[in-house]
C-alpha positions in Angstrom: -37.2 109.0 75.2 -36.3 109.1 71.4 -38.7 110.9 69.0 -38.6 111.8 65.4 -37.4 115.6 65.2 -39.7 115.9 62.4 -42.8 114.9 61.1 -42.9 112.1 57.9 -45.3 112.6 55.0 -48.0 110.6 54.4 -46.4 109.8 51.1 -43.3 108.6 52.7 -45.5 106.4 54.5 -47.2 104.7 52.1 -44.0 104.3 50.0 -43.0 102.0 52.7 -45.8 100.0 53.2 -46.1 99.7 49.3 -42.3 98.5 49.6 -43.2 96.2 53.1 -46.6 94.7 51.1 -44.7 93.9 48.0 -41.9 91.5 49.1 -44.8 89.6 50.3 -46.4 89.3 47.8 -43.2 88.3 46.0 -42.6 85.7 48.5 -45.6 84.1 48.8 -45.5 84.1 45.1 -42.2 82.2 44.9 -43.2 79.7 47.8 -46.6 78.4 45.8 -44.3 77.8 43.0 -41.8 76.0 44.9 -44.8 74.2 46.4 -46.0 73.1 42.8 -42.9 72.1 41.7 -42.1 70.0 44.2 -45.8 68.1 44.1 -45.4 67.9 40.1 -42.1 66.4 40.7 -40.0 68.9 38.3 -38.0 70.7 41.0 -34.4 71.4 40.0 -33.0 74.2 42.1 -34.7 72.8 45.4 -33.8 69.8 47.8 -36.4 68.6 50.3 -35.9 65.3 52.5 -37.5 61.8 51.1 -38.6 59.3 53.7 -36.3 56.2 52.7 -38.7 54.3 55.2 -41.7 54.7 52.8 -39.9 53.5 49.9 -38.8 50.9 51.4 -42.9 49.4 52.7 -44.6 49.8 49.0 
């Protein structure tokens, strides 16, 4: 069975959980912005399907 030959720091440790936490936080970030963009109608960069069927009732 593999084990690590030697033992990690705490401070290696919680340099990667700093690392791991902060792309979600960067992601979830981006995501709500996407989100209000698409709701405010203003979204350039993004493309997201349109029902032609509900155009098509009103």
């Amino acid at each position: 069975m593999a084990v690590p030959k030697k033992k990690k720091s705490k401070s290696k440790r919680n340099q990667r959980h700093a690392v791991w936490k902060g792309k979600a936080a960067i992601a979830a970030q981006r995501a709500l912005s996407i989100g209000k963009s698409v709701l405010t109608g203003k979204a350039q960069g993004f493309v997201y399907p349109i029902d032609e069927a509900e155009d098509s009732e009103e």
